[in-house]
Gaussian input, Z-matrix of N, CA and C with variables (Angstrom, degrees):
# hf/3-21g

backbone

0 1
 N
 C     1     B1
 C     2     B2     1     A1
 N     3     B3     2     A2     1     D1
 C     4     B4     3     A3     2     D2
 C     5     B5     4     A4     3     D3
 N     6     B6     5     A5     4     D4
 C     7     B7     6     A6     5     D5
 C     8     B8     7     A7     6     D6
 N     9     B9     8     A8     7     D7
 C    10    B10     9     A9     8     D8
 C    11    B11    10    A10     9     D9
 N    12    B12    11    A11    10    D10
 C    13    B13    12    A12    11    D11
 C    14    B14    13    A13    12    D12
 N    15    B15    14    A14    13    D13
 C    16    B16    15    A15    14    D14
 C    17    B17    16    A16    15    D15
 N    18    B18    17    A17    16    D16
 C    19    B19    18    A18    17    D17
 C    20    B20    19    A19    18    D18
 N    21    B21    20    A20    19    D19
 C    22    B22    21    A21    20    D20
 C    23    B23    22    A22    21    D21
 N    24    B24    23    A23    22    D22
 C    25    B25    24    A24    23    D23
 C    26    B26    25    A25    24    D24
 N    27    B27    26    A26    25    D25
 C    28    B28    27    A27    26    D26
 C    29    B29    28    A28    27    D27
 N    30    B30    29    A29    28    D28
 C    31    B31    30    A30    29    D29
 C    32    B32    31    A31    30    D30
 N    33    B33    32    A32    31    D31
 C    34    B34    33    A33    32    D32
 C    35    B35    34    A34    33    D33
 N    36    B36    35    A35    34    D34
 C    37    B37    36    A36    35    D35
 C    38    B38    37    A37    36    D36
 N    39    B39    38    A38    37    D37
 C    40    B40    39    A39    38    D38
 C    41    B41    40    A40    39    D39
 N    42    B42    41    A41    40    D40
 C    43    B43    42    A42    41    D41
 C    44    B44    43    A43    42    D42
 N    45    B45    44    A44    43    D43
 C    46    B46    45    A45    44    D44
 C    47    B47    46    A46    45    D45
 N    48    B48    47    A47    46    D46
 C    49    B49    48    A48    47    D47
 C    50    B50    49    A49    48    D48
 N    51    B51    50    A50    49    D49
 C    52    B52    51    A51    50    D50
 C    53    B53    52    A52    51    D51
 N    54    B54    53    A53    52    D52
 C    55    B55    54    A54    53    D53
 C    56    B56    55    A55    54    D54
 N    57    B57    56    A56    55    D55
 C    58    B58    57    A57    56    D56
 C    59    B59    58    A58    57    D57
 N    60    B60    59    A59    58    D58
 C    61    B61    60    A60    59    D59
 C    62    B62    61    A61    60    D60
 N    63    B63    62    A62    61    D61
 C    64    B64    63    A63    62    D62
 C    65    B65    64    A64    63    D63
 N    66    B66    65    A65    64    D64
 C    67    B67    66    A66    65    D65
 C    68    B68    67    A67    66    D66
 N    69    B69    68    A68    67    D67
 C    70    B70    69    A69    68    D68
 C    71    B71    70    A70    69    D69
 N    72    B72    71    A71    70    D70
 C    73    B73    72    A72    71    D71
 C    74    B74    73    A73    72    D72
 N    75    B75    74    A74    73    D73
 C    76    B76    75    A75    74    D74
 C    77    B77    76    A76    75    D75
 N    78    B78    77    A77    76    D76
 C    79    B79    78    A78    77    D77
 C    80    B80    79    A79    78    D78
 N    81    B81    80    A80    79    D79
 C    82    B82    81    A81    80    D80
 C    83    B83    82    A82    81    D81
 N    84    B84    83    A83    82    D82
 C    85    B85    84    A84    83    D83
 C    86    B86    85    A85    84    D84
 N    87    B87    86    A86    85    D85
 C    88    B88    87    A87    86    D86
 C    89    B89    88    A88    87    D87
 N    90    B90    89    A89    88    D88
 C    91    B91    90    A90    89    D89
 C    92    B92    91    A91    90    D90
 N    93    B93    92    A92    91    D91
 C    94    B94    93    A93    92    D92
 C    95    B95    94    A94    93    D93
 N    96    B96    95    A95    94    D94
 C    97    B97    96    A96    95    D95
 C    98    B98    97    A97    96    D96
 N    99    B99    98    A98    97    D97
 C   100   B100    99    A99    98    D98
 C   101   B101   100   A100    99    D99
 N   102   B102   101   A101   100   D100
 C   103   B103   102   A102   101   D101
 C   104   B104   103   A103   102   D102
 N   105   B105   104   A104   103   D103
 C   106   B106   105   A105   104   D104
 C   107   B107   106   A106   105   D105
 N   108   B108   107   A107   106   D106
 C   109   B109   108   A108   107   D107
 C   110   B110   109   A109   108   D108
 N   111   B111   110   A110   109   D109
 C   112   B112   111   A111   110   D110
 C   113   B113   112   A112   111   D111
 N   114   B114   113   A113   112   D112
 C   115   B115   114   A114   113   D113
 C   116   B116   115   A115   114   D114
 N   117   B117   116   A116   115   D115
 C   118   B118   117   A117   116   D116
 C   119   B119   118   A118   117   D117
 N   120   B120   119   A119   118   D118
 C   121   B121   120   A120   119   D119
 C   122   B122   121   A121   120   D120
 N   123   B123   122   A122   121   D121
 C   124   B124   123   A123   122   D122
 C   125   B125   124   A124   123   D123
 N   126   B126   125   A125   124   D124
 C   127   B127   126   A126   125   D125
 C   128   B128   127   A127   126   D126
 N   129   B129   128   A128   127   D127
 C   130   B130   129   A129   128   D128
 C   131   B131   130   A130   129   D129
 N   132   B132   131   A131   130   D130
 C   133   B133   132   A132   131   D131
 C   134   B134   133   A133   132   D132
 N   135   B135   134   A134   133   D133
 C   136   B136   135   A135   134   D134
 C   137   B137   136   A136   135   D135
 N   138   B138   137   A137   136   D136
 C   139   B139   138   A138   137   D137
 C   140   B140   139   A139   138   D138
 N   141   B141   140   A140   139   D139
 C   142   B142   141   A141   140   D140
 C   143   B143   142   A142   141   D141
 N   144   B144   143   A143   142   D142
 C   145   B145   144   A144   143   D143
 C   146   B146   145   A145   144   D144
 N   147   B147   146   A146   145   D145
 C   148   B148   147   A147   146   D146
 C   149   B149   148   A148   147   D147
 N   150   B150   149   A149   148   D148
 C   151   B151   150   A150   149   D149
 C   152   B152   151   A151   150   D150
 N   153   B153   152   A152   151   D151
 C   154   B154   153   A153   152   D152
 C   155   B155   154   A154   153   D153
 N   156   B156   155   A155   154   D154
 C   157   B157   156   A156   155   D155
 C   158   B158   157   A157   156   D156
 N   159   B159   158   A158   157   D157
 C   160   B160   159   A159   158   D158
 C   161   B161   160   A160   159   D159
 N   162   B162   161   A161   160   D160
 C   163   B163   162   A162   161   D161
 C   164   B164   163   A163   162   D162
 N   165   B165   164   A164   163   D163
 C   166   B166   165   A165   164   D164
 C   167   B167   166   A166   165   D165
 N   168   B168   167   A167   166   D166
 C   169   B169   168   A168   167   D167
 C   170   B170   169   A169   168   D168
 N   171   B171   170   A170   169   D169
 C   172   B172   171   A171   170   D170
 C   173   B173   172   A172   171   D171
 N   174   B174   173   A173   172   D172
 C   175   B175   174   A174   173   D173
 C   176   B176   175   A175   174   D174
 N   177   B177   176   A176   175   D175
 C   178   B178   177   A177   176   D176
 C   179   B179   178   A178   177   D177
 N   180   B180   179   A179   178   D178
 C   181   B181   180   A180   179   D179
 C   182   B182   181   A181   180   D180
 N   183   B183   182   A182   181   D181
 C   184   B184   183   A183   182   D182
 C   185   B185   184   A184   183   D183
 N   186   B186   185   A185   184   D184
 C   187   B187   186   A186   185   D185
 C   188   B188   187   A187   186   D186
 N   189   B189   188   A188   187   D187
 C   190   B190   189   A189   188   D188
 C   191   B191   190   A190   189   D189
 N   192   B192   191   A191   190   D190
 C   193   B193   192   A192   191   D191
 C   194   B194   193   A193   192   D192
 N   195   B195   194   A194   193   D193
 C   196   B196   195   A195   194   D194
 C   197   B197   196   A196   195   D195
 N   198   B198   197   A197   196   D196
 C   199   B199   198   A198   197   D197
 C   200   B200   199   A199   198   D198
 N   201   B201   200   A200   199   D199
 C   202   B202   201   A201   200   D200
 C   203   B203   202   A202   201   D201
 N   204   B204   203   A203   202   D202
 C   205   B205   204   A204   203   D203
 C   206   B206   205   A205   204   D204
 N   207   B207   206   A206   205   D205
 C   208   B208   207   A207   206   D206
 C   209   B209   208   A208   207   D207
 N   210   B210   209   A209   208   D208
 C   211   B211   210   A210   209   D209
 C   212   B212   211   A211   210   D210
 N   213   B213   212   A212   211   D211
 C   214   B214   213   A213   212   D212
 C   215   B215   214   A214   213   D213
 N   216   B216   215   A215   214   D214
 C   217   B217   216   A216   215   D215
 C   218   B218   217   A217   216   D216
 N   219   B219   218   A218   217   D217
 C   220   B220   219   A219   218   D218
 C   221   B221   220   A220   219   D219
 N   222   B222   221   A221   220   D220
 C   223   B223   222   A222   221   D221
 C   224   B224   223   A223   222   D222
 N   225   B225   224   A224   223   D223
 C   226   B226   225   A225   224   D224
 C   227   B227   226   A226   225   D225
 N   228   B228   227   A227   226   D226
 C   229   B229   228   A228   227   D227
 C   230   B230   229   A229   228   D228
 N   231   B231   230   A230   229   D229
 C   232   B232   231   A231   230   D230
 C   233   B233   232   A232   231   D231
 N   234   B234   233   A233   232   D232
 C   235   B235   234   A234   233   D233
 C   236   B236   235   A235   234   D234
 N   237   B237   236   A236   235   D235
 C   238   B238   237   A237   236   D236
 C   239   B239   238   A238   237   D237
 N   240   B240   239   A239   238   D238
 C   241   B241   240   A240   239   D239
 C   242   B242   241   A241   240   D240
 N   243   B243   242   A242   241   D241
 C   244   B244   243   A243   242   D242
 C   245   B245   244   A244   243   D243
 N   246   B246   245   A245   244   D244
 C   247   B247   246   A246   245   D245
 C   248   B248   247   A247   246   D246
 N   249   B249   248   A248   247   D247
 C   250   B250   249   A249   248   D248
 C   251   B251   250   A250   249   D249
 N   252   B252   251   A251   250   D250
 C   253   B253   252   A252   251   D251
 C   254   B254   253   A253   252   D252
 N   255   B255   254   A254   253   D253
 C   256   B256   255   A255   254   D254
 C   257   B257   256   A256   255   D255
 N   258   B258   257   A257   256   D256
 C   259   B259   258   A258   257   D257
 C   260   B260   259   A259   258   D258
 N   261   B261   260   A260   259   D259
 C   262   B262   261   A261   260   D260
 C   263   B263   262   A262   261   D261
 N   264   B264   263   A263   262   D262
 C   265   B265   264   A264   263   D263
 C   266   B266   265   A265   264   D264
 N   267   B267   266   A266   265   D265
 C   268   B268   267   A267   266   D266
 C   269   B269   268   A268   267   D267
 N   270   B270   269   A269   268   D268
 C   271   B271   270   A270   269   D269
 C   272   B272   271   A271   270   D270
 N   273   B273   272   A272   271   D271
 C   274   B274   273   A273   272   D272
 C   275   B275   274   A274   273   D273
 N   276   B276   275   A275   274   D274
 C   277   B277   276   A276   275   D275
 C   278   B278   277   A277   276   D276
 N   279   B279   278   A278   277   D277
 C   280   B280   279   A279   278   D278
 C   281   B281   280   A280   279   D279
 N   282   B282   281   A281   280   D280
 C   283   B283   282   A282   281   D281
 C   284   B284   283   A283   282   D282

   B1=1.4424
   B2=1.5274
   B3=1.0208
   B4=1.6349
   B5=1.8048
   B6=0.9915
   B7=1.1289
   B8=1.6367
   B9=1.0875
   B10=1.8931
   B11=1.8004
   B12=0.9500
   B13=1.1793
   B14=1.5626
   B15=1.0254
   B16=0.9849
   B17=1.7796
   B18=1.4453
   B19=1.4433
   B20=1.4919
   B21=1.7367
   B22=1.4353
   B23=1.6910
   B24=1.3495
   B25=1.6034
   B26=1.4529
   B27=1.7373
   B28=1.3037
   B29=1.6473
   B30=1.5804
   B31=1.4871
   B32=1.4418
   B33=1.6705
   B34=1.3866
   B35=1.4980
   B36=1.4913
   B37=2.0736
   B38=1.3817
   B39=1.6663
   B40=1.3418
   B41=1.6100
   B42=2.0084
   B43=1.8760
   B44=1.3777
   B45=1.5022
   B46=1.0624
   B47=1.6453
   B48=1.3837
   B49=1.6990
   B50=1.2177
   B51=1.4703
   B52=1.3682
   B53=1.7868
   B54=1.9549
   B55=1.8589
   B56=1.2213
   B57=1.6617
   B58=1.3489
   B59=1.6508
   B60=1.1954
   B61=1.5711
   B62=1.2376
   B63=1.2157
   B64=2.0476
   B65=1.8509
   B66=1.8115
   B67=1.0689
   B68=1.5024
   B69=1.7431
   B70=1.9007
   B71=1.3604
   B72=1.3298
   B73=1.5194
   B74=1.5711
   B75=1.2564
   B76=1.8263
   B77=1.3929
   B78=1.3008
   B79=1.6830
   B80=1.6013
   B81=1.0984
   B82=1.2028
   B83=1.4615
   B84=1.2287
   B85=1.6541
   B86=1.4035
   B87=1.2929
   B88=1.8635
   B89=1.7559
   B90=1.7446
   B91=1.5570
   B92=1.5131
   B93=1.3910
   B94=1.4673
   B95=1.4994
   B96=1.7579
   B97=1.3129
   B98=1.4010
   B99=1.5987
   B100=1.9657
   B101=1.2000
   B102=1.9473
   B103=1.3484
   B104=1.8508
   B105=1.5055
   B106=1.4612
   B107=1.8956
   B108=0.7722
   B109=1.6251
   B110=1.7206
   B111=1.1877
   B112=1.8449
   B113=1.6795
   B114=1.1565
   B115=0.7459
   B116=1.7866
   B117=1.7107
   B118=1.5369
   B119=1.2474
   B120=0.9886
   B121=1.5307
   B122=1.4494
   B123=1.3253
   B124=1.2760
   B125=1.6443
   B126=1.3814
   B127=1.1029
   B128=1.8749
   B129=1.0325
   B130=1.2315
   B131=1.5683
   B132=1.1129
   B133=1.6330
   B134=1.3931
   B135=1.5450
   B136=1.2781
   B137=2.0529
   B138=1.6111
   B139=1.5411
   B140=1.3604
   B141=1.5219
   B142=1.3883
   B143=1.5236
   B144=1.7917
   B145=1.3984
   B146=1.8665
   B147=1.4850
   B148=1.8025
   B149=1.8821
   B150=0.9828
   B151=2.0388
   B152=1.4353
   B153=1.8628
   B154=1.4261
   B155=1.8879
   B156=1.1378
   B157=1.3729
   B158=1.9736
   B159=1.7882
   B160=1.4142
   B161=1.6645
   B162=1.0829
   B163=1.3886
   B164=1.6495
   B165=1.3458
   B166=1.2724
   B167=2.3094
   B168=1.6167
   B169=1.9545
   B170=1.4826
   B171=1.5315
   B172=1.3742
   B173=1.5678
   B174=1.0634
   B175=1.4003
   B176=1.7633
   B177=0.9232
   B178=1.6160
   B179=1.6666
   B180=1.4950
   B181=1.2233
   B182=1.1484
   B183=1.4441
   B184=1.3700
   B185=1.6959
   B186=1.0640
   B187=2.0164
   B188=1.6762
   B189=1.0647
   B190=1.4615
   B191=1.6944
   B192=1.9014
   B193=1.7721
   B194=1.3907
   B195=2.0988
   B196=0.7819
   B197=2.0075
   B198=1.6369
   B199=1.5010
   B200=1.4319
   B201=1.5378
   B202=1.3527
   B203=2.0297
   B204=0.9776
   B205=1.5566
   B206=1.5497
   B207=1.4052
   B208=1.5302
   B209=1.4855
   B210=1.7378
   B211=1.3051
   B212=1.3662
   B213=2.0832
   B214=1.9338
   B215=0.9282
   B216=1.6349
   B217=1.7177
   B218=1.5036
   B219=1.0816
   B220=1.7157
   B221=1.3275
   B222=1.3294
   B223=1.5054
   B224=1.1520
   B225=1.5322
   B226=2.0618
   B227=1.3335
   B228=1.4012
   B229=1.8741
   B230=1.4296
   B231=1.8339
   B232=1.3506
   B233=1.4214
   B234=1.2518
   B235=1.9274
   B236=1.8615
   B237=1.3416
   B238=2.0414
   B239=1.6392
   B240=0.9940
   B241=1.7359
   B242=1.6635
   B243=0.9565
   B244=1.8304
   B245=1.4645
   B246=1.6023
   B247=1.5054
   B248=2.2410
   B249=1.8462
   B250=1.7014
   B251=1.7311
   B252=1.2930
   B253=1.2281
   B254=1.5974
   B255=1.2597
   B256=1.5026
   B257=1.3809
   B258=1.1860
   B259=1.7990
   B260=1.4822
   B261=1.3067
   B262=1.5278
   B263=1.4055
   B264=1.2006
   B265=1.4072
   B266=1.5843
   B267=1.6831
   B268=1.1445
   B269=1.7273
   B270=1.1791
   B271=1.2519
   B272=2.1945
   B273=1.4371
   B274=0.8978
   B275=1.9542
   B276=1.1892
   B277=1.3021
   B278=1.8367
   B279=1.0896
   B280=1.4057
   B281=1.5071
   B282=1.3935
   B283=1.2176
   B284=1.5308
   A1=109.09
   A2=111.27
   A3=127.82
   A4=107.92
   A5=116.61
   A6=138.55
   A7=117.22
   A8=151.81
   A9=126.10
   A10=103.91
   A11=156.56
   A12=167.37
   A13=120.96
   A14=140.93
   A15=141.29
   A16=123.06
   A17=117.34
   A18=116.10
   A19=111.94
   A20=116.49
   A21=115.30
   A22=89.41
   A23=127.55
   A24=120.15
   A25=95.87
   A26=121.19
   A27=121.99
   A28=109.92
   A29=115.79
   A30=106.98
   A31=113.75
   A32=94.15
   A33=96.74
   A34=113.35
   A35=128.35
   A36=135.97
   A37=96.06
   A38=96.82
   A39=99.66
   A40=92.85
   A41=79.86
   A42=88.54
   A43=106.37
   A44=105.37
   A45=129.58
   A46=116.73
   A47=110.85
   A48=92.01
   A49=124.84
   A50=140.66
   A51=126.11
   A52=94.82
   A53=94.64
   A54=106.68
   A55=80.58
   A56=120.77
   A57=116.53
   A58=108.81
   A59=122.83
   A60=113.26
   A61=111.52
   A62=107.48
   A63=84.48
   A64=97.64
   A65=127.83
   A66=128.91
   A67=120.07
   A68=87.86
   A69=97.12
   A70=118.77
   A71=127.35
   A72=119.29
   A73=97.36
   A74=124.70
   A75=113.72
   A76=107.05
   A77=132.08
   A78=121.20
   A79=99.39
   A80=111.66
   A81=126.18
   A82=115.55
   A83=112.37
   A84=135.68
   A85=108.71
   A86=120.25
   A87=117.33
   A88=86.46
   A89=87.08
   A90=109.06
   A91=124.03
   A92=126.24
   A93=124.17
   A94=100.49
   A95=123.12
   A96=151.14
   A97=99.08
   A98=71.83
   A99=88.02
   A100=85.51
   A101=109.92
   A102=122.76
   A103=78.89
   A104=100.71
   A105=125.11
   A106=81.42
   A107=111.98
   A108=129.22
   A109=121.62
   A110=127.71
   A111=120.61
   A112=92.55
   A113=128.40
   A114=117.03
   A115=141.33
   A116=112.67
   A117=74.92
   A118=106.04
   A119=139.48
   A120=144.95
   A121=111.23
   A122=112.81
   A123=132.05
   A124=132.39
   A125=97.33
   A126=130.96
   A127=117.91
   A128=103.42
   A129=109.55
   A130=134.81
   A131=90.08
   A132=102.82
   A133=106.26
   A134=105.15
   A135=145.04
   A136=86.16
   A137=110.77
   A138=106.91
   A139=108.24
   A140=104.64
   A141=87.10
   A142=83.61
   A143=138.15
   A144=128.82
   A145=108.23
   A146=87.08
   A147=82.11
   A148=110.50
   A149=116.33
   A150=113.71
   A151=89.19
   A152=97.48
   A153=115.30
   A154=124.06
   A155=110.43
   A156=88.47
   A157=87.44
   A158=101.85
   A159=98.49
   A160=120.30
   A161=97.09
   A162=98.48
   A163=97.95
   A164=126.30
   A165=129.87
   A166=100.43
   A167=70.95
   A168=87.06
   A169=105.95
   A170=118.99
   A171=105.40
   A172=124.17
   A173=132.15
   A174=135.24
   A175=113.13
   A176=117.92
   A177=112.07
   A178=124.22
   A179=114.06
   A180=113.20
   A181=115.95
   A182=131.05
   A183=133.96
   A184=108.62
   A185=92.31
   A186=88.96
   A187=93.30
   A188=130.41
   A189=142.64
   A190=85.90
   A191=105.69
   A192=90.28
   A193=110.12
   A194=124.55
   A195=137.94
   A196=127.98
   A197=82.55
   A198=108.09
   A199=94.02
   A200=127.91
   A201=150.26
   A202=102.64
   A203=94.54
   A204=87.85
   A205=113.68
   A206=107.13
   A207=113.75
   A208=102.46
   A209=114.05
   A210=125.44
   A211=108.91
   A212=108.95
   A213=82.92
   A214=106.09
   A215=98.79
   A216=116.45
   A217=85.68
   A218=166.35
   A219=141.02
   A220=97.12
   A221=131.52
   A222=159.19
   A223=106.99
   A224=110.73
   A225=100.97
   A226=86.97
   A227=133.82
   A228=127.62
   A229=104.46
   A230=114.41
   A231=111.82
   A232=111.72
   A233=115.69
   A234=131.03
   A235=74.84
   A236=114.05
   A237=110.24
   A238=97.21
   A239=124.03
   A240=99.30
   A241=113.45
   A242=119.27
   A243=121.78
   A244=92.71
   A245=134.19
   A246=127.73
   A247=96.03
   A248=94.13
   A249=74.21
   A250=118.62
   A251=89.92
   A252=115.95
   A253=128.10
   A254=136.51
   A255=144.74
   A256=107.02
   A257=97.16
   A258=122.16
   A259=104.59
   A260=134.40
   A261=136.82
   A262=115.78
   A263=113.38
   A264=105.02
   A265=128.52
   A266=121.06
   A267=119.84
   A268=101.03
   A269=121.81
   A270=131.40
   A271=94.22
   A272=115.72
   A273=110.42
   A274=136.60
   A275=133.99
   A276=109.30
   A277=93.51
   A278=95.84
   A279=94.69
   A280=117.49
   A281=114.11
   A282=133.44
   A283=100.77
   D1=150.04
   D2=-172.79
   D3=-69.40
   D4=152.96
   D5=162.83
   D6=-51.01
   D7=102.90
   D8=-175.53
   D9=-71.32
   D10=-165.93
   D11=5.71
   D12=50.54
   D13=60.59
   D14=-163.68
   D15=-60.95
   D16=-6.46
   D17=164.21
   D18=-101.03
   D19=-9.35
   D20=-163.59
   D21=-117.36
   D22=-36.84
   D23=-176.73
   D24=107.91
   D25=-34.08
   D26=-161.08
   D27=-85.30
   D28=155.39
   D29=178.14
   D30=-61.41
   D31=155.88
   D32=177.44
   D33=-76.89
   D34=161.94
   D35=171.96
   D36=-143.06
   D37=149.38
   D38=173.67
   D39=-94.52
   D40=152.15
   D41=163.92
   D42=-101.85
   D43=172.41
   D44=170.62
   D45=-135.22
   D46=125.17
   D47=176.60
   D48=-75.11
   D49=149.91
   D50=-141.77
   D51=-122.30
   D52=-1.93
   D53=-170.06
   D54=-92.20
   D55=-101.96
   D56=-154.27
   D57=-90.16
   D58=33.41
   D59=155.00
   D60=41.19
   D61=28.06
   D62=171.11
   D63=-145.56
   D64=-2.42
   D65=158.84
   D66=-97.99
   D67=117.57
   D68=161.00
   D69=-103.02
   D70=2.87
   D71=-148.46
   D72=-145.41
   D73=-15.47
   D74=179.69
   D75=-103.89
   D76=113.97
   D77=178.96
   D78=-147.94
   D79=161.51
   D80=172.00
   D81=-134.75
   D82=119.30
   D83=179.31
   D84=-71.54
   D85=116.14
   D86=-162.25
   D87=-124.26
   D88=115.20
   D89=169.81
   D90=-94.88
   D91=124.21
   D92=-172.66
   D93=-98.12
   D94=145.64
   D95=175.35
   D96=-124.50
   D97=153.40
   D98=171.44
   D99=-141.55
   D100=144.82
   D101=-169.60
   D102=-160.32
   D103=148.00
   D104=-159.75
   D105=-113.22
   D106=170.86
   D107=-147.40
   D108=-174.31
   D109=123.65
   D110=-173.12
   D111=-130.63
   D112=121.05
   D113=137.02
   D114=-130.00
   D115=-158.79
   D116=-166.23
   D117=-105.06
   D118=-179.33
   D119=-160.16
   D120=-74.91
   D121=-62.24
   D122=176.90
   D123=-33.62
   D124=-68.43
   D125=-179.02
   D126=-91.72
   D127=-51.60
   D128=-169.42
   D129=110.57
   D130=-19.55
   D131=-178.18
   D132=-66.80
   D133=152.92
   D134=-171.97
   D135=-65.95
   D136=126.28
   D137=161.85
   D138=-110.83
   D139=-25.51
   D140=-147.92
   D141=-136.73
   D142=155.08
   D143=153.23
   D144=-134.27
   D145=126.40
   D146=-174.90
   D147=-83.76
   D148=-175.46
   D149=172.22
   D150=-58.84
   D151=138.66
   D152=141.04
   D153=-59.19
   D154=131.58
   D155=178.39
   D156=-136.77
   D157=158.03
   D158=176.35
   D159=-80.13
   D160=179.96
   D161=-169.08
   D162=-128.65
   D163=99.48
   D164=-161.23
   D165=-93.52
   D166=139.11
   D167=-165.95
   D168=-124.82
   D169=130.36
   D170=176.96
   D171=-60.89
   D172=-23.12
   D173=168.70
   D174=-110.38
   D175=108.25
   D176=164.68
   D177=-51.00
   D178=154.66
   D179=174.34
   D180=-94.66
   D181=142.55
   D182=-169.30
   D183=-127.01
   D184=140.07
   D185=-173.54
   D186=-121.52
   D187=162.11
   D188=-171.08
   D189=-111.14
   D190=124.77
   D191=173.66
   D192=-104.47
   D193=35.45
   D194=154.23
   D195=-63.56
   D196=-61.85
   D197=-148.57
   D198=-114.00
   D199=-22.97
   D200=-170.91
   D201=61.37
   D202=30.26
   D203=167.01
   D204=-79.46
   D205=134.32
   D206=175.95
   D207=-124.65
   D208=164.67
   D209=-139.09
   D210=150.30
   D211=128.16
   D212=-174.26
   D213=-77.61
   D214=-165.37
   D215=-152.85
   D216=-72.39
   D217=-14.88
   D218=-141.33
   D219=-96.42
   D220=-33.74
   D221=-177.19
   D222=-62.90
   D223=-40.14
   D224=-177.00
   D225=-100.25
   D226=-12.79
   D227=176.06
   D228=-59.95
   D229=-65.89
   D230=-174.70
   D231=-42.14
   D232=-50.02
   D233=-144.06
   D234=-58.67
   D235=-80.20
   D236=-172.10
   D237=-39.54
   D238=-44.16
   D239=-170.69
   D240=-67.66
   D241=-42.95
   D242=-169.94
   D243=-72.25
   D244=-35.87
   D245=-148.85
   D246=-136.93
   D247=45.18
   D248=-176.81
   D249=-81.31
   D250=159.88
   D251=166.54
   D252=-36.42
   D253=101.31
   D254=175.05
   D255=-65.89
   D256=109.72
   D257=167.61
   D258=-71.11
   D259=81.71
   D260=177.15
   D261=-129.18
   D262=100.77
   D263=155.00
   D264=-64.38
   D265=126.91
   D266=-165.25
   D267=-66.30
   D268=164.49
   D269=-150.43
   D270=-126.26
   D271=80.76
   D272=171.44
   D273=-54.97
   D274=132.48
   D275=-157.81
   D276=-141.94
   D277=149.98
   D278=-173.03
   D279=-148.89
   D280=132.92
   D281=-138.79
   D282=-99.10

């Protein structure tokens, strides 16, 4: 059984970066808001700012905080499935 995700509810996957292939473990999850805004004509300035609120997406965006490649999450899901990770403990030996 899968791992849950405990801020999303959803199981956890490993990524893989699919740019420079060599990060599984540094990523950054990029969240979009929508916030309503007045300003004045003239000038430009900010008059007015309404609540930020999120903007919910079926796939999240994922950025690599290697290589900074971004791409949604299904993209760094596949990349670990075709290229996973070897569960090996190195095998110490002594002479």
């Amino acid at each position: 059984m899968d791992q849950m995700d405990t801020t999303t509810g959803k199981p956890d996957y490993p990524y893989f970066c699919p740019s420079c292939r060599s990060n599984r473990v540094k990523f950054s999850i990029i969240n979009k808001s929508i916030q309503s805004i007045r300003k004045d004509a003239i000038s430009g300035a900010v008059m007015e700012r309404g609540e930020a609120a999120a903007v919910m997406e079926d796939d999240p965006v994922i950025q690599c905080n290697i290589c900074q490649y971004t791409s949604n999450e299904m993209r760094f899901m596949k990349q670990a499935e075709r290229e996973p990770r070897k569960d090996e403990t190195p095998t110490i030996m002594y002479g």
